[in-house]
C-alpha positions in Angstrom: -14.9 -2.7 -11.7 -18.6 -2.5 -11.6 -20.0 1.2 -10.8 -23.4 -0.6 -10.0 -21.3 -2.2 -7.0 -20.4 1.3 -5.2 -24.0 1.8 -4.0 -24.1 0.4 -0.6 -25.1 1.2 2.5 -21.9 0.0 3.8 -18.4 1.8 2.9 -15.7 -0.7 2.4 -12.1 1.2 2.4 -9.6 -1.4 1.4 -5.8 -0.6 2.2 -3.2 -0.9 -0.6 0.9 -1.7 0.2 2.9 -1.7 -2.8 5.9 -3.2 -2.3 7.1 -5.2 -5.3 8.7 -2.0 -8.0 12.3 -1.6 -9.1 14.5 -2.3 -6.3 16.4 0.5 -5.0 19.9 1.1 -3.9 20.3 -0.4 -0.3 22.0 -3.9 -2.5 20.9 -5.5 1.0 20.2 -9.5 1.2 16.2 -8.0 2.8 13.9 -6.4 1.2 13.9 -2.4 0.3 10.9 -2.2 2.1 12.1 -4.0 5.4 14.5 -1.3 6.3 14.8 -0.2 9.9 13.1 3.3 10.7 13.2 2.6 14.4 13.9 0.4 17.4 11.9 -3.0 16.2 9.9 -0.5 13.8 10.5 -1.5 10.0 9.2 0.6 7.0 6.8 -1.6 5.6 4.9 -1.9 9.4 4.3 1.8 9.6 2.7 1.6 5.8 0.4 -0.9 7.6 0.0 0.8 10.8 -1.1 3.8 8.2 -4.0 1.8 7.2 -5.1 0.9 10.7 -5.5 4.6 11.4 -7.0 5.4 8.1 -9.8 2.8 9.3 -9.3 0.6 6.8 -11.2 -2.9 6.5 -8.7 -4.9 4.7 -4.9 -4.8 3.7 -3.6 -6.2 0.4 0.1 -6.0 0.7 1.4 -6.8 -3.1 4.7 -8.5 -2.6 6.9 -10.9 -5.5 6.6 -14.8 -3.8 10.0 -14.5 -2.5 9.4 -11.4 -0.5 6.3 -12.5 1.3 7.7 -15.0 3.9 10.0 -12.7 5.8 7.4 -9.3 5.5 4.7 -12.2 7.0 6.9 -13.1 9.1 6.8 -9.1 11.1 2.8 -8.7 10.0 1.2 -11.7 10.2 -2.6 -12.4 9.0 -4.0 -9.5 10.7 -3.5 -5.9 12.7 -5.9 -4.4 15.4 -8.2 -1.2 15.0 -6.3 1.4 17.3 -9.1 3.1 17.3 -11.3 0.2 18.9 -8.2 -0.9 20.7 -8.9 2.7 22.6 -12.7 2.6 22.9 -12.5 -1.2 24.3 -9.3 -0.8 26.2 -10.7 -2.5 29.5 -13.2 -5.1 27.4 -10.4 -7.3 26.0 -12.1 -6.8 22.6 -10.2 -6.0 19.3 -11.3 -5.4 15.9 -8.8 -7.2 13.9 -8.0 -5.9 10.1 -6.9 -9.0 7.8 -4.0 -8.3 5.8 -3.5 -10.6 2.4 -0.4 -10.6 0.4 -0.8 -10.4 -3.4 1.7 -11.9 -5.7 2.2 -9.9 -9.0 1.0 -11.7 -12.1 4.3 -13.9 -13.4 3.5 -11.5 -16.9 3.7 -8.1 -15.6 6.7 -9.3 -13.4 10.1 -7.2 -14.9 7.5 -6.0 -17.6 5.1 -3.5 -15.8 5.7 -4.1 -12.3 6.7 -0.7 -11.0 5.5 0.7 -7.6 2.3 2.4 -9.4 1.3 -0.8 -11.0 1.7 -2.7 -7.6 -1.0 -0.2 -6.4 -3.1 -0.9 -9.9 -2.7 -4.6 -9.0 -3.5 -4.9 -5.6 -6.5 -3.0 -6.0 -7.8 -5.3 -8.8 -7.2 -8.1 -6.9 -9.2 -6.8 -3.9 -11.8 -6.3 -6.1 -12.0 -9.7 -7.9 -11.4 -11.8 -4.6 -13.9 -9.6 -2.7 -16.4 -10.1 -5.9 -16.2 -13.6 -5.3 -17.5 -14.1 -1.6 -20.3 -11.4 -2.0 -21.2 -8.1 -3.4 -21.5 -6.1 -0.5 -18.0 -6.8 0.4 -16.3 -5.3 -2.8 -14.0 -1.9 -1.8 -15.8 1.4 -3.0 -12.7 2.8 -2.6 -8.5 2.2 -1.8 -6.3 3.7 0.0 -2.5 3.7 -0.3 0.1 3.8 2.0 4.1 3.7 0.8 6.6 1.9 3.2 9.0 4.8 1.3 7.3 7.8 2.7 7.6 8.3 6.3 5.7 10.5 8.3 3.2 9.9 11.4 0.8 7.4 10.6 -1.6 8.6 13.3 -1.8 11.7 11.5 -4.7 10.4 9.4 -7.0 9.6 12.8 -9.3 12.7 12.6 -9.8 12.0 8.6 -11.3 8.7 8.6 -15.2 10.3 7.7 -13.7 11.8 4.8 -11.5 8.7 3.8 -13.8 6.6 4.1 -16.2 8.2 1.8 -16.7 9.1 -2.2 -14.9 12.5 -1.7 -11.1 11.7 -2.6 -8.2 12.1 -0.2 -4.6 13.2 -0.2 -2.2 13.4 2.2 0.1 16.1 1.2 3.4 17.7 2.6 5.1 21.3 1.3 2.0 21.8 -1.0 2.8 18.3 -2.6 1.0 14.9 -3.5 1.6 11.8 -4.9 0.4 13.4 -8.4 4.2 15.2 -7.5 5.3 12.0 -7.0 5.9 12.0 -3.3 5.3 8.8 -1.1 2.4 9.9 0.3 -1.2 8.3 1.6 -4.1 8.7 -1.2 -7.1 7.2 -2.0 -8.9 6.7 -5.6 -11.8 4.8 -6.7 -12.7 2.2 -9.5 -13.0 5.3 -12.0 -9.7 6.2 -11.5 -8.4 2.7 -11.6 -9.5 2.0 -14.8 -7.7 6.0 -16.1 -4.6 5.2 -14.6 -4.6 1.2 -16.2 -5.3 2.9 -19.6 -2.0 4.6 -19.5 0.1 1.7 -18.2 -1.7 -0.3 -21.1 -0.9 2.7 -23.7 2.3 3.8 -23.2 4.0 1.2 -21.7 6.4 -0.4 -24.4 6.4 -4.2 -24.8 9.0 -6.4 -27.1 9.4 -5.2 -30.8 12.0 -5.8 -33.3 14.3 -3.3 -32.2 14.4 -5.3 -28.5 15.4 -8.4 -30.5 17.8 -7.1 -32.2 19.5 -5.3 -29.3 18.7 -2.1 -30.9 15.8 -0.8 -28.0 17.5 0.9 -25.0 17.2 -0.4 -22.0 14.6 2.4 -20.9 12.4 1.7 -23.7 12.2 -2.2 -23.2 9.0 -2.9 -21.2 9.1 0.9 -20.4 6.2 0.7 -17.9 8.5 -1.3 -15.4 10.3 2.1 -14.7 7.1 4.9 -14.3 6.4 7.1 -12.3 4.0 7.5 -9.5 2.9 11.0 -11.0 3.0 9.8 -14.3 0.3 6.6 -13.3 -1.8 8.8 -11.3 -2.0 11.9 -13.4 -5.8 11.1 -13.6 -6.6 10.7 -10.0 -9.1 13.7 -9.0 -8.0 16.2 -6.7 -10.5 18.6 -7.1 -12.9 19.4 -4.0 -10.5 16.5 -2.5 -10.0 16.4 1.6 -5.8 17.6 2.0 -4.3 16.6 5.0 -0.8 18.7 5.2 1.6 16.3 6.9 3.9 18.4 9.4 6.8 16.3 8.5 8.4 14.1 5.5 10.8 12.2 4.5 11.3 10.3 1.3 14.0 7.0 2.4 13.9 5.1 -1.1 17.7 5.7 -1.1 20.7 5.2 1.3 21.0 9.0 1.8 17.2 9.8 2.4 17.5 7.1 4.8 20.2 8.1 6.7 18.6 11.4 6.4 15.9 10.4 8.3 17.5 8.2 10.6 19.4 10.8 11.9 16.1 13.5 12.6 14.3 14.0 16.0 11.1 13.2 14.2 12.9 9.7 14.0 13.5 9.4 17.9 10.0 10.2 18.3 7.9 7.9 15.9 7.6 4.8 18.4 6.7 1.1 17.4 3.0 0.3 18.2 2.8 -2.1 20.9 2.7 -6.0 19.8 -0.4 -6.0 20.6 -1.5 -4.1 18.0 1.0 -4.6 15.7 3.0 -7.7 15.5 3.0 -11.3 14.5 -0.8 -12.9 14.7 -2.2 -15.6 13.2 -5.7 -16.8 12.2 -6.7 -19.7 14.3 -6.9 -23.0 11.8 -9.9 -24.3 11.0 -10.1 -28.1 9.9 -7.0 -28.8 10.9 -6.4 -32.7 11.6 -4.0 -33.0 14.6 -4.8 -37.0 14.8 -1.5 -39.1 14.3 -1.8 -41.3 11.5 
């Protein structure tokens, strides 16, 4: 990424989903990141509603092909600013935030696609697609929100100066971040990007002649598929970073931390966004042809 590009007058935060890692233990026919946290509320919408709050200008949801329909399906092309939603409630304006879904690369799929590397990707790809339309609309910085870390999304509302500047951010809970490898809102910028590729690239493992031969265990074969989130973003700064201490937590990337959850009064009260806001929407289509032939 080019550090020439982060000198603009405008700040572009661009919103990262990862959702295409190692699948977890649910062995449902949906995806992991589908499940239920609420009345018509499903894990993968409060990640996105996360963003919203966070004030960010885009959302690159990084999905495998067959998992984008149905999560599209639920999100749509686009959420609305709550924040402008509450400042134009009686104008009938809304500021919409485009979400785009990123397919992982066919040669890091079941090679290096973990949840980190989802986050890797789906920032690159903001940045190259943004680099083609124009300059001035390239992120200066990401931030990442986990469909398998749930706490109020709205929590992040009175932060959005500091996100949405060069100082970093981390939302944190019990003293810990996702450099402890919690599921927990973060931002980095195209620095760290390119320290945390370098250790995917390093230490991940790709095929040798012990794999052919059956010799490799399983945990060394493509290793980087099954990292960490600390051990990908041991090189994210936190120093002088903005810490935002989450009152509540909870990690749901198995059946027990969901049920966990499920069964809390923080779950009772985290409510669904109305449709409004967040819900199916569609771009209007341009060019389209409706003459019969």
């Amino acid at each position: 990424m080019d550090k020439g590009l982060q000198n603009k007058n405008s700040f572009h935060l661009a919103g990262v989903i990862p959702v295409a890692g190692q699948k977890l233990d649910f062995n449902l026919p949906w995806h992991d990141s589908l499940q239920p946290i609420g009345k018509d509320y499903l894990a993968v919408e409060r990640a996105a509603w996360e963003c919203a709050w966070a004030g960010c200008e885009t959302i690159w949801i990084v999905c495998h092909g067959d998992m984008q329909p149905l999560i599209r399906y639920r999100l749509g092309d686009y959420v609305c600013d709550p924040i402008y939603d509450e400042n134009n409630r009686f104008s009938g304006i809304e500021k919409q935030i485009p979400i785009y879904y990123v397919p992982v690369h066919p040669k890091d799929r079941d090679r290096r696609d973990c949840l980190g590397w989802s986050v890797l990707y789906g920032a690159l790809t903001a940045h190259w697609l943004s680099r083609t339309i124009s300059k001035w609309v390239v992120p200066d910085k990401f931030y990442v929100s986990f469909p398998y870390g749930i706490y109020d999304p709205e929590i992040v509302r009175a932060h959005r100066n500091i996100i949405s500047s060069k100082n970093p951010f981390f939302v944190s809970f019990d003293d810990k971040t996702i450099k402890d490898n919690k599921y927990l809102g973060f931002t980095f910028d195209a620095e760290d990007f390119k320290a945390c590729r370098k250790i995917v690239r390093k230490e991940g493992t790709g095929i040798s002649i012990g794999y052919k031969q059956g010799q490799l265990p399983v945990e060394k074969r493509w290793s980087a598929r099954f990292f960490k989130l600390d051990k990908i973003f041991k090189p994210v700064k936190i120093d002088s970073a903005g810490i935002l201490e989450a009152p509540w937590y909870y990690n749901i990337d198995s059946w027990s931390g969901l049920c966990n959850f499920l069964g809390s009064e923080e779950c009772t009260a985290l409510k669904r966004p109305k449709k409004s806001l967040l819900g199916y929407h569609e771009w209007n289509p341009i060019g389209i042809d409706n003459e019969e032939k």
